[in-house]
N, C-alpha and C positions, 0 to 999 in steps of 0.2 A: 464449883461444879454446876451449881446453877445457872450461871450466868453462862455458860460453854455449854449448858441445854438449849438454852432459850435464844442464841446465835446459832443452834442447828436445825432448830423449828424453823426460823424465819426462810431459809432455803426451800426445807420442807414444803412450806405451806407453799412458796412459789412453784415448782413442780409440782405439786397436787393442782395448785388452780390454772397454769398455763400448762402441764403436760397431759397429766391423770384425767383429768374431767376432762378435756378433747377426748382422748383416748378412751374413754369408759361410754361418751357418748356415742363412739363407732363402733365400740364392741355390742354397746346394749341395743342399737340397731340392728346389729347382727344375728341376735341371743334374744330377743324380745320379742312377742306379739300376742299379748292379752298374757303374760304370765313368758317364763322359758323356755325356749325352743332351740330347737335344731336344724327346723326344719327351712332357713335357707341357707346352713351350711353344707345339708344332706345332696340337695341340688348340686351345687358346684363341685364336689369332690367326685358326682355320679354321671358329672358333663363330662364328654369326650376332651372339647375344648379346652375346659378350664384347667381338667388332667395333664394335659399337653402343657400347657401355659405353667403349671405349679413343676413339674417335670424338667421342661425346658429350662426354665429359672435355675434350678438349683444346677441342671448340666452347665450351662453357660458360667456360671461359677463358680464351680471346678474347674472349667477349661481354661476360664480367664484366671485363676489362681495360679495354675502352670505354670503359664506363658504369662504370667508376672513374675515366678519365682525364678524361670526359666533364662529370663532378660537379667533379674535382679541381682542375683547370687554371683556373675562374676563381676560387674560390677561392685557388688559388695567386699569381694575379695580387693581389689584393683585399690577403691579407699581406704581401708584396715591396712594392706599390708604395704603402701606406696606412696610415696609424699614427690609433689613436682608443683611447679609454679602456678598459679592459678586454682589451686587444689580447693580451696575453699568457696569459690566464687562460681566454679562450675559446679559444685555440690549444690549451693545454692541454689542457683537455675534448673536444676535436675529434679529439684522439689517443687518448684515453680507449679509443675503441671499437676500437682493435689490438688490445689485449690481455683484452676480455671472450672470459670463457667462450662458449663456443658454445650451451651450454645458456640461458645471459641472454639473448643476440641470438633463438633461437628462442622463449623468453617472452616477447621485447618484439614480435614481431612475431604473435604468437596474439593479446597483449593488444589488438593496432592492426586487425590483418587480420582473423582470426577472424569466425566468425556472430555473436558477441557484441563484435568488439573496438570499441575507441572509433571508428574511420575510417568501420568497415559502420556502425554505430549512428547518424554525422553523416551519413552522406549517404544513408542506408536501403536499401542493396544488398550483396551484397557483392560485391567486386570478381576474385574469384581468384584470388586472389595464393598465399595458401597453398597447399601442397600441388599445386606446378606449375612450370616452370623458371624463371617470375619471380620468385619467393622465391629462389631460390639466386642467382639475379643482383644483388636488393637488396640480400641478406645480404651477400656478397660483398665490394659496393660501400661498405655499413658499414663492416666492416674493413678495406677497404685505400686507402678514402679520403684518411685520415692521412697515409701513404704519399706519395704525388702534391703533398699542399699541403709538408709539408714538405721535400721534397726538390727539388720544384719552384724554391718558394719562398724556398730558400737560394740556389740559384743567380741565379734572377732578380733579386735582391739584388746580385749580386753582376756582372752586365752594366756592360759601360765603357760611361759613360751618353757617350762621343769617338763611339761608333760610331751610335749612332741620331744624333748631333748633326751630323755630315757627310751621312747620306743624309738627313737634315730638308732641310739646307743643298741639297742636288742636286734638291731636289721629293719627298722619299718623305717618306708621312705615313699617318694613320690604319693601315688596312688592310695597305696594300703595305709599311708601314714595318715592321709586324708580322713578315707573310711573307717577307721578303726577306735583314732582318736581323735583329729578335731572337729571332724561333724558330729559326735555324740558330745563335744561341748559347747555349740553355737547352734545344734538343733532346739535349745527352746527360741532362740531369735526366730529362727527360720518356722518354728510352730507357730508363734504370735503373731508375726509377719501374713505367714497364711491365710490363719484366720481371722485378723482384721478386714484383710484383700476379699478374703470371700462373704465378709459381711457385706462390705461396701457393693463390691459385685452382686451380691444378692438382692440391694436396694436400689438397684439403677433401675433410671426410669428414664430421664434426656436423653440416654444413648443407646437403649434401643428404639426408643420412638422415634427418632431424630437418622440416624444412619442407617436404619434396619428395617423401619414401617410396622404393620400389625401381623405381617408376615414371622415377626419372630417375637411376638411382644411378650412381656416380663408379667410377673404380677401387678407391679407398682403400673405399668400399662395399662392390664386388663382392669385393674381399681379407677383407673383415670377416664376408662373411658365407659363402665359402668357406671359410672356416676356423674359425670359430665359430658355424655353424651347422649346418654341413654337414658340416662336418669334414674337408673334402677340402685336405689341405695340399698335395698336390700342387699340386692349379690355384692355391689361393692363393700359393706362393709361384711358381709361372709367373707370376702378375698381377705380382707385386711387382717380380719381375725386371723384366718391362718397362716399369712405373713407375721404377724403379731408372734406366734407361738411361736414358727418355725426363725423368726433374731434371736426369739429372747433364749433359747435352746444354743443356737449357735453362737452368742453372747457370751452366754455362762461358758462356755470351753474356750473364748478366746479370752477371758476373766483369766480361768485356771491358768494358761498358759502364759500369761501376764506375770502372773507369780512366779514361774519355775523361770523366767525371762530377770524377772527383777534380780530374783538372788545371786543368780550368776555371774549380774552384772553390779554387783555389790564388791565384788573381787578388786582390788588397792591395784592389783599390777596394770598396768598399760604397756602395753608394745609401744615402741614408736616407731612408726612407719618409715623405712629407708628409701633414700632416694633411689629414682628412676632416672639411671645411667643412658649416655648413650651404648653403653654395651647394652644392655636390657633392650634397646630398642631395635638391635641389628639379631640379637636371638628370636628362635620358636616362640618362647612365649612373649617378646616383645611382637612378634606378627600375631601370633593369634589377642594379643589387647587390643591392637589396629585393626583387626576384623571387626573387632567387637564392638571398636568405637564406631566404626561406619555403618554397624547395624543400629545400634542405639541413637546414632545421628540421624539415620533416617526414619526407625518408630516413633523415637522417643522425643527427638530437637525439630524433625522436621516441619512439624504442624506450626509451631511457634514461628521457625522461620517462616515460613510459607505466608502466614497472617501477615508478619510486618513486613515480608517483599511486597504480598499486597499491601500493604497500607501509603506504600510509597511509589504505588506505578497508578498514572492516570496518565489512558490513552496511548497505553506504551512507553511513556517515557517516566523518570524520576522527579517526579512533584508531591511535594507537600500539599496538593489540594485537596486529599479527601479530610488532614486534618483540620485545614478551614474552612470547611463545610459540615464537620460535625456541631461548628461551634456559630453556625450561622441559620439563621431561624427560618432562612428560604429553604433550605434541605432537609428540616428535622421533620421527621414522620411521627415524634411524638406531640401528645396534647395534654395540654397543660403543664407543661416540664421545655426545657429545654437542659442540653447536656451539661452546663452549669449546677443547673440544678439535681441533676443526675449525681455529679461528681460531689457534690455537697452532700446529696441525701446519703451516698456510700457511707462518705467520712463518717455525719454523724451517727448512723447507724454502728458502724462498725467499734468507732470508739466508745457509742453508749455500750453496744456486746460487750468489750470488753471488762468495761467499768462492772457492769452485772454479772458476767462470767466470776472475776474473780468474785465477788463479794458472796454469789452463790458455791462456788466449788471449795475454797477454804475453810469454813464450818463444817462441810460432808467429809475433806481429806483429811483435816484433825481428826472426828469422829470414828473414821474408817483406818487411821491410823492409830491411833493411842487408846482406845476400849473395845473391850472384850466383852462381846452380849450376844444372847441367844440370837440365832438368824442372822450375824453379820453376811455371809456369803452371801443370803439372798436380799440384804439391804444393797449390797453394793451391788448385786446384778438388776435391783430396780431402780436405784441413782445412774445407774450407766444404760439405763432404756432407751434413752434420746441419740444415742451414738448409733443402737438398731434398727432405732423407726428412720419414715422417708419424710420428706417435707411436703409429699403431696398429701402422707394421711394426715400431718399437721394441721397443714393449710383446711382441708375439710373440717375437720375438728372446731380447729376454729369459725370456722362460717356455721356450723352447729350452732356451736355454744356460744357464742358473741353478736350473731346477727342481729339480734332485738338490743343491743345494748350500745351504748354511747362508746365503745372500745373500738367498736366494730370502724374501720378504714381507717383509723388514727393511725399515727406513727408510733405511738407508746404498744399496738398490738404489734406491729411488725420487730419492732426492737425484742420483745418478748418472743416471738417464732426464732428467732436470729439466733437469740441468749440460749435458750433449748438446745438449738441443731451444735451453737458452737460451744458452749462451758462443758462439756465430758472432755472438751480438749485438754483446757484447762487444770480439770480435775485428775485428770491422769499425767498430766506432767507434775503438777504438787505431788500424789500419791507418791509419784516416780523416785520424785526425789528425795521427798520424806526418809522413804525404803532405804536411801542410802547411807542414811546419817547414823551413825553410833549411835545405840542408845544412851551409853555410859555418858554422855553431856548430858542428856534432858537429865536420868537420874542425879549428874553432879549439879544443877542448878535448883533442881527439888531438897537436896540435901542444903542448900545455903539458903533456903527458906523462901525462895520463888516456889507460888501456887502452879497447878495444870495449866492453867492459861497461859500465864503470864511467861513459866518458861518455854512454852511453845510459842509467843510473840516475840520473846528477846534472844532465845537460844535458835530453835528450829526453823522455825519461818525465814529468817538471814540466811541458813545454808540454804534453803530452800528456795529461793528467788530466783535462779536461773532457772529455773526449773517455771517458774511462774510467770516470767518476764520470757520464755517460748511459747507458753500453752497460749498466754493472752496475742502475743504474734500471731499464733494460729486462730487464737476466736475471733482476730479481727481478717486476715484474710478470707475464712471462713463466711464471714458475716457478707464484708463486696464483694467477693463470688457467687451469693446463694441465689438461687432463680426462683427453684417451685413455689415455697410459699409466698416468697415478694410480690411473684405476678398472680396468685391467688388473692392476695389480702391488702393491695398498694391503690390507695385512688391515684389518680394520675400524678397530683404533685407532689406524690414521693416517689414517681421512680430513680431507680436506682443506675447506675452503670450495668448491670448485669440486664436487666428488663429492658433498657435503651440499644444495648448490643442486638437482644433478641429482636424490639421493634424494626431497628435499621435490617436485620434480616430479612423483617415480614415487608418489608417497602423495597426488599430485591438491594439495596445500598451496599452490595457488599464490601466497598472499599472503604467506607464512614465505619462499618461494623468492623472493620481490621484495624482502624485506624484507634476507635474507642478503646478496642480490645488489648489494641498494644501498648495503650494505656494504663489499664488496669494490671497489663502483664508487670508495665514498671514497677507500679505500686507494690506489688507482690511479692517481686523480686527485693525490691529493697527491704522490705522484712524478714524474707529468709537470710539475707547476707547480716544484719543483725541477728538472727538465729546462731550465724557459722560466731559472732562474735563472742554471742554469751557461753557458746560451748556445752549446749546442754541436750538432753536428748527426750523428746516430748512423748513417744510412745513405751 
C-alpha cells in the first residue's frame, strides 16, 4: 500500500509543478494586489464588451454542440447498425480531423470557402461563410464530429436488442420505437458526447481568431489579446479566471455523465452490425444515407480533400513541387529549423508525450479506480483540469513561472506543456477500461495471495491495454497537432510540423502548407487505423 502511494505522489507532484503553479500563478494575478481582491474581475464582468465576449462564448457552444450532434447521431447510427467494406478505414479517417491542427482546418476551409475557394468558384457566389459565426460553427463541427459517431456508436452497439424486441412485440415500431426505448438507452452516450463537444468548443481559440477575426472573438481570444497585445495581464488573467471556473463547472457534469456512459456500456451483448445490401441501397433509407454521405463529404472530408488537391496542383497542373520545396532550404520561411527538423521535433515530442502520459495517468487510474476516500469526485475532477484548460493559458503560465529559469525554451518544457494537454486522454481511456473488467478477477487473485499492486499489474492492467495502447495514440497525435503552446514556448530549433504549417501560412506558401499538412494528415491517419485495430474505445 505503500508503495502504490508513493507511485501516485510522483504524478501528483508533476501536475502540481507543470499544471497547478502555472495556473495558480494566473489566478493570483487575477485575485491579488497588496492582499485579495476582486477588483479586476468587477471590471470585466461590468464591461459591455467583455459581457458580450463571455456570452457569445458559451452561445457559440451550444450552437456548435447541435450541429455537431446534429451531423453526428446519424452517422452514429449508420456505424452501430451497418457493416460494408472499407468500414473501418473510413471510421478512421472520420477521426482523422480531432486532432488537426487548427491552422490545417483554417486552410481547408479558405481553400473551399474563399473568393477563390473551390465551393464560391462551383456555384459562382460566395457564400459567407468566412469570416462570420458560421465558419466557427463548421469548424467546430469538423472537429468534434469524431466525437458523437464514436462514442455514440459504441454504445448503440451495445443496446439489448430483449428491449426493442418486447416493445416491437406491444406495437412500438419505427419512430415511437426509437423515442421511447432506444434513445433513453444510448442517451448517456449522446449526454457525454455533448458535453465533451461543448467543453472543447468552449476553449477554441485558432478558430475563432483565424476564420472569424475579433468580430466574434471567444474568451480564449479576448485573454490572447489582453495580454499579448495589450499587455494588460490584469484583465487577462481576470478572463482566465472566469474561464477557469466556468471548464471546471462544465467538466464536472461531463465527469458525471462519463459515469452513467461507462455502465451502460459495461453490458456483454454486442449487436453485430448486418450488412448493407444492395436492396438497402435502392430504398428510402438507403437514399436518405446518400444524402447524408454527401453532406458529410462535403463539411466534414471536404477540407481534407481540398488541402491535398492543393498540395498537388502547381500552376494548374499535377506536380509534386510544393512537396519539394517544403524540403528545400531555398523555400523555407522558417529559421533555424528546416522541415526535417520539424518532422523530427514532432516525433520526438510526441513519443516523449506519450512515454509521460502513460507513466503519469496509470497511478491516478489505479487510484481513481480501486480506493474509496473522502473527496474522490473532486480529486478526479482536479486530475481531469488539463482536458478543460486552453494551451494558450498554459503557454502564459509557463512564461510566468519559468522565464527566470534554465526550463525556460528547452524542449524538456515543451514536452511537459504536450504531456498536460495530452495524458487526460490517456487517463480516461485506462479509466474506461478499468470500468469494464469484472471485479471478481482482481478479488480472485487477492485471494491466491497477490498484494493491491501486484494483482492490478498482472491481472488488470493486461485486460486493460487496449484501452492504453488508444489513449497513448491519442496523446501522441495530440502532441504533432498542438500549436498554441509550441509557438508560445519553442526557440526556433524546435519547431514542430504544426508551427512550420502555420509559418508557410505566414510567408503566403499555401501550397508547401498543404503539402506539410498532408503530411501530418498521413501520420494521423495511420494511428487511428491502429486504433480501428486494437478495438477499443478511448472516450
Amino acid at each position: 500500500m505503500r508503495l502504490s502511494k508513493l507511485a501516485v505522489l510522483i504524478p501528483i507532484a508533476f501536475l502540481v509543478f507543470f499544471f497547478y503553479v502555472p495556473l495558480i500563478s494566473i489566478i493570483k494575478t487575477g485575485l491579488w494586489d497588496n492582499g485579495p481582491t476582486l477588483k479586476y474581475i468587477a471590471p470585466v464582468l461590468s464591461n459591455a464588451y467583455h459581457r458580450r465576449v463571455i456570452l457569445f462564448t458559451i452561445a457559440q457552444a451550444v450552437a456548435s454542440t447541435l450541429l455537431t450532434l446534429i451531423l453526428g447521431l446519424p452517422g452514429a447510427y449508420i456505424f452501430a447498425k451497418y457493416d460494408f467494406p472499407g468500414k473501418g478505414l473510413l471510421k478512421a479517417v472520420l477521426t482523422v480531423p480531432f486532432v488537426m491542427p487548427s491552422v490545417m482546418v483554417a486552410l481547408g476551409y479558405i481553400l473551399l470557402f474563399g473568393k477563390s475557394g473551390f465551393i464560391t468558384q462551383l456555384i459562382g457566389r460566395d457564400l459567407g461563410v468566412l469570416y462570420s459565426w458560421k465558419a466557427i460553427l463548421l469548424a467546430h463541427a469538423f472537429y468534434n464530429f469524431p466525437i458523437v459517431i464514436r462514442m455514440v456508436s459504441s454504445l448503440w452497439q451495445r443496446v439489448n436488442p430483449h428491449y426493442e424486441e418486447m416493445a416491437m412485440a406491444l406495437g412500438a415500431k419505427g419512430w415511437k420505437l426509437f423515442w421511447r426505448v432506444t434513445l433513453p438507452l444510448i442517451s448517456p452516450a449522446i449526454f457525454a458526447s455533448a458535453m465533451l463537444t461543448f467543453v472543447f468548443c468552449f476553449l477554441s481559440f485558432s478558430i475563432p481568431l483565424i476564420l472569424s477575426g475579433y468580430q466574434y472573438a471567444t474568451i480564449e481570444v479576448d485573454i490572447f489579446t489582453s495580454i499579448m497585445v495589450l499587455l494588460d495581464f490584469k484583465t487577462g488573467s481576470a478572463l482566465a479566471i472566469i474561464q477557469i471556473a466556468l471548464s471546471m463547472l462544465f467538466m464536472y457534469f461531463y465527469l458525471k455523465s462519463l459515469d452513467a456512459y461507462a455502465k451502460r456500456e459495461e453490458q456483454r451483448i454486442l449487436q453485430k452490425p448486418r450488412n448493407f445490401t444492395k436492396r438497402d441501397i435502392l430504398s428510402v433509407k438507403g437514399l436518405l444515407i446518400g444524402l447524408y454521405s454527401i453532406l458529410v463529404l462535403l463539411l466534414i472530408i471536404a477540407p481534407l480533400i481540398a488541402v491535398i488537391y492543393d498540395s498537388l496542383q502547381f500552376n494548374g497542373e499535377w506536380s509534386l513541387e510544393w512537396y519539394r520545396r517544403i524540403f528545400s532550404a531555398e523555400f523555407n520561411p522558417m529559421f533555424g529549423a528546416t522541415t526535417l527538423d520539424a518532422i523530427r521535433n514532432s516525433l520526438l515530442f510526441g513519443f516523449s508525450t506519450v512515454v509521460l502520459s502513460v507513466v503519469i495517468a496509470l497511478p491516478i487510474a489505479y487510484a481513481l479506480h480501486r480506493w474509496n476516500f473522502r473527496g474522490k469526485r473532486l480529486f478526479d475532477v482536479l486530475v481531469m483540469l488539463p482536458l478543460a484548460s486552453s494551451a494558450i493559458t498554459l503557454g502564459l503560465g509557463y512564461i510566468r513561472v519559468f522565464h527566470n529559469t534554465e526550463l525556460y525554451y528547452t524542449a524538456y518544457l515543451i514536452i511537459a506543456a504536450h504531456t498536460v494537454i495530452a495524458y487526460p486522454f490517456v487517463l480516461r481511456a485506462v479509466s474506461t477500461s478499468l470500468k469494464k473488467i469484472r471485479p471478481n478477477l482482481w478479488e480472485a487473485a487477492m485471494s491466491l495471495g497477490a498484494n493491491e499492486w501486484k494483482a492490478f499489474l498482472k491481472v488488470e492492467l493486461p485486460l486493460a491495454l487496449g484501452g492504453m495502447i488508444v489513449g497513448s495514440i491519442f496523446a501522441f497525435a495530440i502532441s504533432i497537432a498542438e500549436l498554441g503552446a509550441t509557438y508560445m514556448l519553442a526557440a526556433p530549433e524546435y519547431t514542430t510540423m504544426t508551427v512550420a504549417i502555420y509559418r508557410f501560412l505566414g510567408a503566403r506558401q499555401f501550397g508547401s502548407a498543404s503539402a506539410l499538412a498532408v503530411l501530418l494528415m498521413a501520420i494521423s491517419t495511420a494511428g487511428f487505423i491502429l486504433i480501428e485495430k486494437v478495438g477499443e474505445e478511448i472516450w
